[in-house]
PyMOL Python script that loads the backbone (N, CA, C, O; Angstrom):
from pymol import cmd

cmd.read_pdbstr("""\
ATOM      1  N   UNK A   1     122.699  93.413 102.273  1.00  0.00           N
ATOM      2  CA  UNK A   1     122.516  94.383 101.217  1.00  0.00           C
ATOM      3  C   UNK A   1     122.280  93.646  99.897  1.00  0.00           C
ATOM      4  O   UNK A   1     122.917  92.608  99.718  1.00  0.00           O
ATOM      5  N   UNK A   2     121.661  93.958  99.209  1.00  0.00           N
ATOM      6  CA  UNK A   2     121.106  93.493  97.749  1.00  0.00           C
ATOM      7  C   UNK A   2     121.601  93.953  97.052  1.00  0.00           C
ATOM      8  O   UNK A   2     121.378  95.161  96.975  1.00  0.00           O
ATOM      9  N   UNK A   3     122.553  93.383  96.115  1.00  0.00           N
ATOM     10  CA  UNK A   3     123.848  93.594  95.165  1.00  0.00           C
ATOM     11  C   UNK A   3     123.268  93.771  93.471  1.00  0.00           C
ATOM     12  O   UNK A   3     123.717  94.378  92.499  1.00  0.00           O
ATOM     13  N   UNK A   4     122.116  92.955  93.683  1.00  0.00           N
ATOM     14  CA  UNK A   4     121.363  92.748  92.167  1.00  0.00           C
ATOM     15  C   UNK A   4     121.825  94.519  91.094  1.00  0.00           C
ATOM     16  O   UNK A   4     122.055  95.701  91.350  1.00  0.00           O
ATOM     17  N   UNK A   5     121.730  93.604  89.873  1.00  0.00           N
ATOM     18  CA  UNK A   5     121.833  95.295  89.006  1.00  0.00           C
ATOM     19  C   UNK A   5     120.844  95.295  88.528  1.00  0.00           C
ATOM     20  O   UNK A   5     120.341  94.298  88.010  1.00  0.00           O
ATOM     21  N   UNK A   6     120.232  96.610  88.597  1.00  0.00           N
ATOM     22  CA  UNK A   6     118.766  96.619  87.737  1.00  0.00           C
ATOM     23  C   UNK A   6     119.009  96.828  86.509  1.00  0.00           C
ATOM     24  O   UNK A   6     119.768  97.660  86.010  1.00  0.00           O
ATOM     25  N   UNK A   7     118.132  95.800  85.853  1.00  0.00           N
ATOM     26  CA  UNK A   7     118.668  96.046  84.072  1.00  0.00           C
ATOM     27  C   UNK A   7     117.043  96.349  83.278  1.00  0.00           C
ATOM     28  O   UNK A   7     116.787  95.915  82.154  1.00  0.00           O
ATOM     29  N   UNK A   8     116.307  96.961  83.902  1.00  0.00           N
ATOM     30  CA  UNK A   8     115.048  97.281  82.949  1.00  0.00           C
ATOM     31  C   UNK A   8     115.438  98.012  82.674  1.00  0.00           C
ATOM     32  O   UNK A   8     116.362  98.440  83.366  1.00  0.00           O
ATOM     33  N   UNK A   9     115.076  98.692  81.529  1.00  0.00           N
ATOM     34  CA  UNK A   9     115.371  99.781  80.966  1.00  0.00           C
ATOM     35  C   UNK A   9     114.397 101.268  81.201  1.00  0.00           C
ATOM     36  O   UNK A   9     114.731 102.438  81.017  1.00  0.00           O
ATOM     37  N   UNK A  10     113.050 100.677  81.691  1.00  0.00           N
ATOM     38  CA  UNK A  10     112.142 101.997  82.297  1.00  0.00           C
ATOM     39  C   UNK A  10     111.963 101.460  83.413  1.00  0.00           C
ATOM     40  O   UNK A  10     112.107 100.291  83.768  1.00  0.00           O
ATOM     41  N   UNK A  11     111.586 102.523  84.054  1.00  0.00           N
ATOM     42  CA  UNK A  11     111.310 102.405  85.795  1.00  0.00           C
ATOM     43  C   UNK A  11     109.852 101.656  85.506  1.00  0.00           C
ATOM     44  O   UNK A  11     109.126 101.716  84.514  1.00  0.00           O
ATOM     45  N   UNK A  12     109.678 100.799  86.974  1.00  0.00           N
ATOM     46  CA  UNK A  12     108.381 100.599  86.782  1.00  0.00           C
ATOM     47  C   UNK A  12     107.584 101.281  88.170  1.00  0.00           C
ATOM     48  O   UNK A  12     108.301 101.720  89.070  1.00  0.00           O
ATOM     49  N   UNK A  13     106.435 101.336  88.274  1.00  0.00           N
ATOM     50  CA  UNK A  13     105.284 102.050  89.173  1.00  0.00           C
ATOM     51  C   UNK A  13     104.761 100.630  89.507  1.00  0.00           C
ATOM     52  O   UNK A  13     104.613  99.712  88.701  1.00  0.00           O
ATOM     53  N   UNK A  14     104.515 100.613  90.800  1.00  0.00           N
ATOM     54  CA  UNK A  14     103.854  99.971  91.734  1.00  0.00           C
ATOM     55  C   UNK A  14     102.521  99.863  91.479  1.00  0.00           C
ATOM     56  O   UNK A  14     102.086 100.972  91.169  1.00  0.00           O
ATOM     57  N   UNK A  15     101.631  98.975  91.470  1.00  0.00           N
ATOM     58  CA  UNK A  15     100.276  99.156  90.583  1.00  0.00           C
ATOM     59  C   UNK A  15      99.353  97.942  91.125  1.00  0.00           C
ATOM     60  O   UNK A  15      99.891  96.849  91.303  1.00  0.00           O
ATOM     61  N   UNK A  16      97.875  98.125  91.409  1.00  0.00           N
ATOM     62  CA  UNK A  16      96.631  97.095  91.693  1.00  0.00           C
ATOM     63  C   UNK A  16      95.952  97.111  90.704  1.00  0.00           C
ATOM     64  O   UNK A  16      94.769  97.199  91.033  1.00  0.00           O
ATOM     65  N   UNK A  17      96.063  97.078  89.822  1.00  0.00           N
ATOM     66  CA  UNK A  17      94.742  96.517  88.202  1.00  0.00           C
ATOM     67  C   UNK A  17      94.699  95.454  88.332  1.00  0.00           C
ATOM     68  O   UNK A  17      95.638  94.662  88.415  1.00  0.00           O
ATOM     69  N   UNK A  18      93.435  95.238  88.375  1.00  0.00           N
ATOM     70  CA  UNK A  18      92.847  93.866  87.638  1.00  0.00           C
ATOM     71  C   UNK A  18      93.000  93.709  86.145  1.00  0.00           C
ATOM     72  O   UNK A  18      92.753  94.746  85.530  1.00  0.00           O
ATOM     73  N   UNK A  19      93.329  92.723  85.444  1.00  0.00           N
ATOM     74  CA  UNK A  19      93.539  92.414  83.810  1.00  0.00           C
ATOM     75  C   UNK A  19      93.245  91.119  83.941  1.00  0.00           C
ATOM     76  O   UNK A  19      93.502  90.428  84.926  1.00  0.00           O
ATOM     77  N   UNK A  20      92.636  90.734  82.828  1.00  0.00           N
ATOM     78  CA  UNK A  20      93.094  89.638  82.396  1.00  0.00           C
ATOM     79  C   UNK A  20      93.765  89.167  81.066  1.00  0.00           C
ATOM     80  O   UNK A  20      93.894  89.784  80.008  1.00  0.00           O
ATOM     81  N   UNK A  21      94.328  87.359  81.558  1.00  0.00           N
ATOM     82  CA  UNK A  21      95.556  87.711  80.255  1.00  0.00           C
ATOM     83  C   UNK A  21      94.827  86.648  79.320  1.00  0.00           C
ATOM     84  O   UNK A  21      94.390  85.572  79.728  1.00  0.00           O
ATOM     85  N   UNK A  22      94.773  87.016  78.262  1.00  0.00           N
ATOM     86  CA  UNK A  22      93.873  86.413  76.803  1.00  0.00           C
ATOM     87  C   UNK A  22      94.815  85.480  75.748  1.00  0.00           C
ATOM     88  O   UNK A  22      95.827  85.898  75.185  1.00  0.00           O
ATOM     89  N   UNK A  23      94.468  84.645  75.664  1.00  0.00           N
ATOM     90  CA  UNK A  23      95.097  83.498  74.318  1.00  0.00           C
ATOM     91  C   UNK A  23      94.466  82.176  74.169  1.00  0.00           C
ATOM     92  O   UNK A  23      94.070  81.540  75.146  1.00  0.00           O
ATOM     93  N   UNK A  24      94.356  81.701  72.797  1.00  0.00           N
ATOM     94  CA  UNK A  24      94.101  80.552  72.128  1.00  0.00           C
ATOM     95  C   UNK A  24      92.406  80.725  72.787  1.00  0.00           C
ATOM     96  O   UNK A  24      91.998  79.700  73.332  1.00  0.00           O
ATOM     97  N   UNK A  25      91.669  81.628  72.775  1.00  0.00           N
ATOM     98  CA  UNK A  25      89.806  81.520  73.342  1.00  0.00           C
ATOM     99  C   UNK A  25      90.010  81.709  74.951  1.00  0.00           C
ATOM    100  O   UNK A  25      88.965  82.244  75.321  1.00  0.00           O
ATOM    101  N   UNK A  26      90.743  81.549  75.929  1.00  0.00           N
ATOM    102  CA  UNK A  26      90.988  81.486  77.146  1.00  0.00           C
ATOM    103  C   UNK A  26      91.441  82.883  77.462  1.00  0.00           C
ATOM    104  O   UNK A  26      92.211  83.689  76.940  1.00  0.00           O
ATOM    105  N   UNK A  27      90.661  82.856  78.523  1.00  0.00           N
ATOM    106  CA  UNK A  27      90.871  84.532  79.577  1.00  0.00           C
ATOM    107  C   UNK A  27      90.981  83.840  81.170  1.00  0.00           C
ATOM    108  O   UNK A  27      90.279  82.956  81.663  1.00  0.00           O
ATOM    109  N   UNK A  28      92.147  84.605  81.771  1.00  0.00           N
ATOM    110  CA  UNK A  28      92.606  84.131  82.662  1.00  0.00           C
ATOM    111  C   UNK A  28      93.414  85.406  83.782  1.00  0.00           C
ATOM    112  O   UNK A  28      94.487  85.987  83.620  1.00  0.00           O
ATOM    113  N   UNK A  29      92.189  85.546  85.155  1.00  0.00           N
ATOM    114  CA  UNK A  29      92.800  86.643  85.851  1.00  0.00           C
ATOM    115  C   UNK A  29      93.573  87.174  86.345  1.00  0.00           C
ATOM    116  O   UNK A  29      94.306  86.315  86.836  1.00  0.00           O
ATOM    117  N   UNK A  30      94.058  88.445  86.638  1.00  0.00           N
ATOM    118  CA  UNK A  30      95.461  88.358  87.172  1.00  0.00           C
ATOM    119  C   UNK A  30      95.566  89.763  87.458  1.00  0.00           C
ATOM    120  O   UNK A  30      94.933  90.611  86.831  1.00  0.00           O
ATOM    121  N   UNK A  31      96.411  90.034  88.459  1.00  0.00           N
ATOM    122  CA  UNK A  31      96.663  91.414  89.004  1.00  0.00           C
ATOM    123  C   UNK A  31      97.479  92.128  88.356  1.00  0.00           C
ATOM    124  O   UNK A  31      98.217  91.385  87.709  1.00  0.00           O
ATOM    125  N   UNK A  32      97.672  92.987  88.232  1.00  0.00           N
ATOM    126  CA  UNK A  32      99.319  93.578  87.734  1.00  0.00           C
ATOM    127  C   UNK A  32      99.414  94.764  88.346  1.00  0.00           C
ATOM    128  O   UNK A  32      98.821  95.842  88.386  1.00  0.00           O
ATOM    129  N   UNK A  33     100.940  93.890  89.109  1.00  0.00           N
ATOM    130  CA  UNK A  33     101.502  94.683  90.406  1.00  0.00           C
ATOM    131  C   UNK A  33     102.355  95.699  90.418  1.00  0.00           C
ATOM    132  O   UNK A  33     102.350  96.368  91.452  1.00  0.00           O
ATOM    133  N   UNK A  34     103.291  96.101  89.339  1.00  0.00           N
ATOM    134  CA  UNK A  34     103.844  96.800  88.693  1.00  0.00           C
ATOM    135  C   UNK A  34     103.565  97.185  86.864  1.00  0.00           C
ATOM    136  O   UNK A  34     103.049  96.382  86.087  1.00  0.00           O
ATOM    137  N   UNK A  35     103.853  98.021  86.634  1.00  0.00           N
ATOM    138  CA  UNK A  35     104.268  98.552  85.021  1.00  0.00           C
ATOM    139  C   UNK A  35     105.137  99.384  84.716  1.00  0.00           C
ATOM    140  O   UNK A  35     105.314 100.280  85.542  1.00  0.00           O
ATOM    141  N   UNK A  36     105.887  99.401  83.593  1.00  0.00           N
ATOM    142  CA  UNK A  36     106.977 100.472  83.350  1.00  0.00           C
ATOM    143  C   UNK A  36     106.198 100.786  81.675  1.00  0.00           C
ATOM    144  O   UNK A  36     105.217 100.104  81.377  1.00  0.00           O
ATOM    145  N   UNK A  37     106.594 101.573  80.933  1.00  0.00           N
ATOM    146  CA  UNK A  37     106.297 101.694  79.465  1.00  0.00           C
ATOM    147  C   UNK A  37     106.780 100.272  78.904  1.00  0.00           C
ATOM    148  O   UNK A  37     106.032  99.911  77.996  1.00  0.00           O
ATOM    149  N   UNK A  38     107.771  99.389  79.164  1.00  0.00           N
ATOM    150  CA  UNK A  38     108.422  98.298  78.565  1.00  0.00           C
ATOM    151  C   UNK A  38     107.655  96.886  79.058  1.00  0.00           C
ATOM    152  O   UNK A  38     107.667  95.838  78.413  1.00  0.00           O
ATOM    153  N   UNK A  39     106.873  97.133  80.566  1.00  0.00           N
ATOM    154  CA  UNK A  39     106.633  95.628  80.489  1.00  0.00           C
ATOM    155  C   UNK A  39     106.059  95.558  81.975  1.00  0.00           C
ATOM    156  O   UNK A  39     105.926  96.592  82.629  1.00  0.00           O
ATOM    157  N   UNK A  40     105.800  94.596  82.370  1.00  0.00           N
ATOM    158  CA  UNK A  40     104.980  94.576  83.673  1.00  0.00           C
ATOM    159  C   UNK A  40     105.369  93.510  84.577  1.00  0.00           C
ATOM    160  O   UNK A  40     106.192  92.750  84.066  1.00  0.00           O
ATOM    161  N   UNK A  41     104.941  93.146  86.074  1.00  0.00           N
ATOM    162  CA  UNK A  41     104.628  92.014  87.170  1.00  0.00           C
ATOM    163  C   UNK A  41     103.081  91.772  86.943  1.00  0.00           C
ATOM    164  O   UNK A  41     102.234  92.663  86.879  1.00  0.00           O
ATOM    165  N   UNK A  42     102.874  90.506  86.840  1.00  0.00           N
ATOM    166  CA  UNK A  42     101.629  90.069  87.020  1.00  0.00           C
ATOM    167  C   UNK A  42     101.259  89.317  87.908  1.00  0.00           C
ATOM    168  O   UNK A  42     102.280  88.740  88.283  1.00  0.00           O
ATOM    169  N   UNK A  43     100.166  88.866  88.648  1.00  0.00           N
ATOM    170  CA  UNK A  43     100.229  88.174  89.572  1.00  0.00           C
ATOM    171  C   UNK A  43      99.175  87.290  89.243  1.00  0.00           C
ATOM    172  O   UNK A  43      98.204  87.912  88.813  1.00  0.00           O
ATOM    173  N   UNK A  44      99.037  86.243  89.281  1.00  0.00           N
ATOM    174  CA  UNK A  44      98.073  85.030  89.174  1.00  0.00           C
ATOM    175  C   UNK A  44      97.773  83.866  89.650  1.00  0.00           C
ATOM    176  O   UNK A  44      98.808  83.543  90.233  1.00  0.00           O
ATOM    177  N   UNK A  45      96.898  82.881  89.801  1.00  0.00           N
ATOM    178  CA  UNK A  45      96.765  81.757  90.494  1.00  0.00           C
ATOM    179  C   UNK A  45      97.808  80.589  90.053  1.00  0.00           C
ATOM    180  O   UNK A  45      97.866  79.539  90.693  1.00  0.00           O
ATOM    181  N   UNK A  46      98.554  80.815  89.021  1.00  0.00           N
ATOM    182  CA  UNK A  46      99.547  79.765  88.811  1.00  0.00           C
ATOM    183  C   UNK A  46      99.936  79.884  86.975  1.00  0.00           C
ATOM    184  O   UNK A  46      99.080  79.779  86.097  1.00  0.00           O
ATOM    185  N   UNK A  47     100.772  80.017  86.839  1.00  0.00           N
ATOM    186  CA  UNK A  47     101.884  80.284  85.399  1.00  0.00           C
ATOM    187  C   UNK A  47     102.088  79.131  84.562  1.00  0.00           C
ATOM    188  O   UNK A  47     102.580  79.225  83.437  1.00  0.00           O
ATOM    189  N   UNK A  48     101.588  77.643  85.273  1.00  0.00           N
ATOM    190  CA  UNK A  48     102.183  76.506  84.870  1.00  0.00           C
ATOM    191  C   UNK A  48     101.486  76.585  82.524  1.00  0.00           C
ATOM    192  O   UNK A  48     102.065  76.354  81.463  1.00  0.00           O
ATOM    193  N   UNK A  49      99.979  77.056  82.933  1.00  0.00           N
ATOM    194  CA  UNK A  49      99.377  76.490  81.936  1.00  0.00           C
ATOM    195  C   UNK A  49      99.251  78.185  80.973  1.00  0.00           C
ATOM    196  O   UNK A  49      98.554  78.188  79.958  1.00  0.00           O
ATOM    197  N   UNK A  50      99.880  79.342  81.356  1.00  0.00           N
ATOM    198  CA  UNK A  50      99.816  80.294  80.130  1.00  0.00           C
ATOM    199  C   UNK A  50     101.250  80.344  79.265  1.00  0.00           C
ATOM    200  O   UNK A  50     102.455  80.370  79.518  1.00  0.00           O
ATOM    201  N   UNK A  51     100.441  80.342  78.172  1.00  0.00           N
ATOM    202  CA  UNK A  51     102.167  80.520  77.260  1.00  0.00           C
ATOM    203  C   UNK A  51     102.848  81.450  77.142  1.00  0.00           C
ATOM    204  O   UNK A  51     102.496  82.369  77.881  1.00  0.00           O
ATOM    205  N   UNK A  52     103.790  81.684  76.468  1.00  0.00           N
ATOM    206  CA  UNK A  52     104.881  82.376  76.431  1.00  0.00           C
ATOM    207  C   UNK A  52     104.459  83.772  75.684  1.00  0.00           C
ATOM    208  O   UNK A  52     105.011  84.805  76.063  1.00  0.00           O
ATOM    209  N   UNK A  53     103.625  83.815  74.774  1.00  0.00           N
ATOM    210  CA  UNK A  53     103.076  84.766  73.647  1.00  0.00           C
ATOM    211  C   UNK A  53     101.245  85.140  74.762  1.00  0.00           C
ATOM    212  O   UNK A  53     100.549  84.210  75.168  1.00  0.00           O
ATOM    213  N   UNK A  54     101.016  86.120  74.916  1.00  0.00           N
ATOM    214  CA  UNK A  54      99.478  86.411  74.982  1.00  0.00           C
ATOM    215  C   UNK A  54      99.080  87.640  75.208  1.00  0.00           C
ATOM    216  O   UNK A  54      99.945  88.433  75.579  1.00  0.00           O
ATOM    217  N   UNK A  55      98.079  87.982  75.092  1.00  0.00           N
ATOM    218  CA  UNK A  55      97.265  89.804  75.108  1.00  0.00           C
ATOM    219  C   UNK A  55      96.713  89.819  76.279  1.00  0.00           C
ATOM    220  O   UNK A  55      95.759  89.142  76.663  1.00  0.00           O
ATOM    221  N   UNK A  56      97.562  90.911  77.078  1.00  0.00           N
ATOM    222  CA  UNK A  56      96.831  91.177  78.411  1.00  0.00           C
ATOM    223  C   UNK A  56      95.751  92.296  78.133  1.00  0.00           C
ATOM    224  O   UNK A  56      95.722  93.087  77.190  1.00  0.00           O
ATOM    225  N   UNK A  57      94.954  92.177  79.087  1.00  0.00           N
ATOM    226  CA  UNK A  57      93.736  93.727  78.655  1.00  0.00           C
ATOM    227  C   UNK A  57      93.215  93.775  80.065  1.00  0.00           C
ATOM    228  O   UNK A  57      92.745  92.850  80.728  1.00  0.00           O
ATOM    229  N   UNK A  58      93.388  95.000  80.383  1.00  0.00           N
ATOM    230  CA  UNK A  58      93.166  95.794  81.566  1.00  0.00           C
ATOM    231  C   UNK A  58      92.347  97.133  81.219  1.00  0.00           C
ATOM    232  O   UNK A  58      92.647  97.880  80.288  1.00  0.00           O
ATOM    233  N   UNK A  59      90.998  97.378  82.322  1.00  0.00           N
ATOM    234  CA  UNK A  59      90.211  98.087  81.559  1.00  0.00           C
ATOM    235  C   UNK A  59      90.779  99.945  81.811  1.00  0.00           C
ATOM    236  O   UNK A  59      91.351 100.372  82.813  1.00  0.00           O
ATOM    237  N   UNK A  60      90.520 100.482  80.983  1.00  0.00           N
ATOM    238  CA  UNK A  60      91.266 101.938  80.399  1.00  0.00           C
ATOM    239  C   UNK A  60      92.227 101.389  79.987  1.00  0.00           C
ATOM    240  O   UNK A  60      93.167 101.959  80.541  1.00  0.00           O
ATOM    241  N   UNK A  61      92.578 100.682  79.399  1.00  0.00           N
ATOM    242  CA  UNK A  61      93.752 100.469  78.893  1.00  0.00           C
ATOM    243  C   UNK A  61      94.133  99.863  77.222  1.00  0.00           C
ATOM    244  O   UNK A  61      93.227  99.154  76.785  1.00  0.00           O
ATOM    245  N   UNK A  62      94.805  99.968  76.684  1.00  0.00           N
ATOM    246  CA  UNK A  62      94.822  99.509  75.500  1.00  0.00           C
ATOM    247  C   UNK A  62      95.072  98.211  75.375  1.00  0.00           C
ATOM    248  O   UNK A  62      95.730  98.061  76.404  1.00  0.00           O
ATOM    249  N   UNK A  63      95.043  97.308  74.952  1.00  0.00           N
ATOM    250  CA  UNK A  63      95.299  95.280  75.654  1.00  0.00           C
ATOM    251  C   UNK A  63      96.837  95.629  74.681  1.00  0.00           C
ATOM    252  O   UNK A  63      96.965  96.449  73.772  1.00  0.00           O
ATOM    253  N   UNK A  64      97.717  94.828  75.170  1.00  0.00           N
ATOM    254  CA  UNK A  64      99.227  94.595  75.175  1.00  0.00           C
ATOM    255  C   UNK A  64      99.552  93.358  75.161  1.00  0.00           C
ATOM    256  O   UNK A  64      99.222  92.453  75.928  1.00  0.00           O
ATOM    257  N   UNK A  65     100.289  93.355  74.151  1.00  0.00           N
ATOM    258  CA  UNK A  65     100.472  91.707  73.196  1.00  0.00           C
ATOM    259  C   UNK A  65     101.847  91.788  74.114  1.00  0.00           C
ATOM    260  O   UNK A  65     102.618  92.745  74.046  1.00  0.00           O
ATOM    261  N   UNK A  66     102.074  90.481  75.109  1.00  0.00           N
ATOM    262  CA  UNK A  66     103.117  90.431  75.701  1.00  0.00           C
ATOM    263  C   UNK A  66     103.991  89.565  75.488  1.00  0.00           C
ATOM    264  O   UNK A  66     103.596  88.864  74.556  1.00  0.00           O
ATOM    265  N   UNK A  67     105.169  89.167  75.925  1.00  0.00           N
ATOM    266  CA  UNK A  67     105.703  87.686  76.366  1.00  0.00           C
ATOM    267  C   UNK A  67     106.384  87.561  77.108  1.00  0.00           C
ATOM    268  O   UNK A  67     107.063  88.554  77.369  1.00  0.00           O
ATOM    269  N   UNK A  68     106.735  85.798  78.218  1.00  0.00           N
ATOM    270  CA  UNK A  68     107.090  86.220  79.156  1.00  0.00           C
ATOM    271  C   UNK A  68     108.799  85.557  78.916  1.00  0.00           C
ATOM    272  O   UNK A  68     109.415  84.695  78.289  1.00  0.00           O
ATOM    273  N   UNK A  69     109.056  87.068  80.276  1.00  0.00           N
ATOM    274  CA  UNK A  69     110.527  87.320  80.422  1.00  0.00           C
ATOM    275  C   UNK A  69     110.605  85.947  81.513  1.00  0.00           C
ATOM    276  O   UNK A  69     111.145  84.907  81.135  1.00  0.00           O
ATOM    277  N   UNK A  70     110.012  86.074  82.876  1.00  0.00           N
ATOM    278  CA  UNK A  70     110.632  84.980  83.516  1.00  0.00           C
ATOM    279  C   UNK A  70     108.876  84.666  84.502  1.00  0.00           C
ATOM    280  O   UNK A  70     107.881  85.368  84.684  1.00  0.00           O
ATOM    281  N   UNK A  71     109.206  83.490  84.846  1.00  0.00           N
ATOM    282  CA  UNK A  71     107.851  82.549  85.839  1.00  0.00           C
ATOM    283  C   UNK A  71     108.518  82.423  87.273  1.00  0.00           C
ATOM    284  O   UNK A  71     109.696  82.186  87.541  1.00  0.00           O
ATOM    285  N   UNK A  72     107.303  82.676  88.235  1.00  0.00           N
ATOM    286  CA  UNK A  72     107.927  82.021  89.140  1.00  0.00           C
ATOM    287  C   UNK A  72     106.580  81.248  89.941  1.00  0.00           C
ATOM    288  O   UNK A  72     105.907  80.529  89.202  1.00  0.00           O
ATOM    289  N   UNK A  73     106.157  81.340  91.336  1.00  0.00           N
ATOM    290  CA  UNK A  73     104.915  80.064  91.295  1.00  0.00           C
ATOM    291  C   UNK A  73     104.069  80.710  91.162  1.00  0.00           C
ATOM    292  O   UNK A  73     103.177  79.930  90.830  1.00  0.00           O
ATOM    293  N   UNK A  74     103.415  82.276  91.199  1.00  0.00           N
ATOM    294  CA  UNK A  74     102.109  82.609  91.128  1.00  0.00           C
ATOM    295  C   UNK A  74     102.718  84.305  90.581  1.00  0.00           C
ATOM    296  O   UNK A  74     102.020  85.289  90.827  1.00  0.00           O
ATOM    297  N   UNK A  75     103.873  84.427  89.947  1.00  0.00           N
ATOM    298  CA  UNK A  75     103.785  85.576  89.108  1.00  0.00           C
ATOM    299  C   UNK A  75     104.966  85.227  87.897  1.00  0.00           C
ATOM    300  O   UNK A  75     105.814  84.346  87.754  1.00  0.00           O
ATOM    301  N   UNK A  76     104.415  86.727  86.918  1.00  0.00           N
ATOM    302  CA  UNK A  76     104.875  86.344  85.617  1.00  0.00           C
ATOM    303  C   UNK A  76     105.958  87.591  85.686  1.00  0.00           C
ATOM    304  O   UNK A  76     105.537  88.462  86.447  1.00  0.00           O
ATOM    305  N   UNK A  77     107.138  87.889  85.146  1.00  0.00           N
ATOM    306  CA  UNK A  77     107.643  89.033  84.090  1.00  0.00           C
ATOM    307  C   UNK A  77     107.381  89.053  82.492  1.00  0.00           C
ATOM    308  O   UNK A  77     107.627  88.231  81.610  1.00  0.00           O
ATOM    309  N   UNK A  78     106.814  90.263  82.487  1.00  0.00           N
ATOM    310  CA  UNK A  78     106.443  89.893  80.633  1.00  0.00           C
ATOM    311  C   UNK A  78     107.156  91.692  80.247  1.00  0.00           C
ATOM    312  O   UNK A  78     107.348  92.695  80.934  1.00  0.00           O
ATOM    313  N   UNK A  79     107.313  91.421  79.153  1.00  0.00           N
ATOM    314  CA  UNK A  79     107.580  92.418  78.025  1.00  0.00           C
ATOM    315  C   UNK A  79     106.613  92.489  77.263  1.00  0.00           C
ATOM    316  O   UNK A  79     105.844  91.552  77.047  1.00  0.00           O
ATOM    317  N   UNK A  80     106.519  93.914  76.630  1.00  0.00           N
ATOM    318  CA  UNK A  80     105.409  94.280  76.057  1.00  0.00           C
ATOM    319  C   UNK A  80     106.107  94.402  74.488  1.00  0.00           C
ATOM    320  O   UNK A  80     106.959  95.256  74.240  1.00  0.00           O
ATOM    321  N   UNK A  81     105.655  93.496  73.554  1.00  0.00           N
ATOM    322  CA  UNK A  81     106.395  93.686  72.603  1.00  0.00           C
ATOM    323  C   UNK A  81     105.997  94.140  71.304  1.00  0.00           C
ATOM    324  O   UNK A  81     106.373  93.692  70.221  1.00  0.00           O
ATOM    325  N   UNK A  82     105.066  95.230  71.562  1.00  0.00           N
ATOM    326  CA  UNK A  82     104.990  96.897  71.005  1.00  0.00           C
ATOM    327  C   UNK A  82     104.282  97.625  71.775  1.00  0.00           C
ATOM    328  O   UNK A  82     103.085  97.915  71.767  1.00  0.00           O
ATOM    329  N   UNK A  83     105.541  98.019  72.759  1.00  0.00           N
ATOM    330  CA  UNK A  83     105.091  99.310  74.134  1.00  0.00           C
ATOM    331  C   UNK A  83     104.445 100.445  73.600  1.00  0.00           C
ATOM    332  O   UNK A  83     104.619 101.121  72.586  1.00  0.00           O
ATOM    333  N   UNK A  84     103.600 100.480  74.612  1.00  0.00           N
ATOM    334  CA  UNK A  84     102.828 101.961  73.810  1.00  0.00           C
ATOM    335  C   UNK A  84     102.592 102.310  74.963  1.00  0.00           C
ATOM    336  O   UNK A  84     103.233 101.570  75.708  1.00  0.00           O
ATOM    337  N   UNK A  85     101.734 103.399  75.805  1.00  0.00           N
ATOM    338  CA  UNK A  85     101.813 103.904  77.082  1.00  0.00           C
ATOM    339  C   UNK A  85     100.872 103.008  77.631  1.00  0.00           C
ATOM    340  O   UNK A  85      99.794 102.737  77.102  1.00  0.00           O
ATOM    341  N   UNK A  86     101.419 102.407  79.034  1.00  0.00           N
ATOM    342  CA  UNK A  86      99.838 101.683  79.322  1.00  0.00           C
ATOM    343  C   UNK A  86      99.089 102.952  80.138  1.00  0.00           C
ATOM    344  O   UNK A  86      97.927 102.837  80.525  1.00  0.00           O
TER     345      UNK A  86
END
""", "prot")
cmd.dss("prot")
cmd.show_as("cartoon", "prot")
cmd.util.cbc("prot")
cmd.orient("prot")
């Protein structure tokens, strides 16, 4: 049994968008596998080389200045840090 406590604060939705995530002239692809109003799962070819601060933009969507909560080898947790509806 999985003991973990969930501490997001909005639910998130299960989700296949394509986005990509934007900083310093560089665009770089990536899925995003979940979203809540607060923040998202992203999925990508590797986390080593995006920073901590960047603008994701997914099309219908408004682009979302993020940063990330935690890395692991080929996905991100980020916060959206001025949530607006995605």
């Amino acid at each position: 049994m999985d003991m973990r406590l969930e501490k997001r604060l909005a639910p998130r939705r299960n989700t296949l968008i394509r986005a990509r995530i934007h900083y310093s002239g560089f665009a770089h692809e990536c899925i995003i596998r979940n979203v809540s109003d607060t923040g998202a799962k992203l999925e990508t070819s590797g986390v080593n080389h995006i920073p901590q601060n960047f603008e994701l933009h997914a099309p219908g969507h408004r682009p979302q200045t993020c940063q990330v909560v935690w890395r692991a080898m080929r996905e991100l947790g980020v916060q959206f840090l001025r949530p607006e509806a995605f």
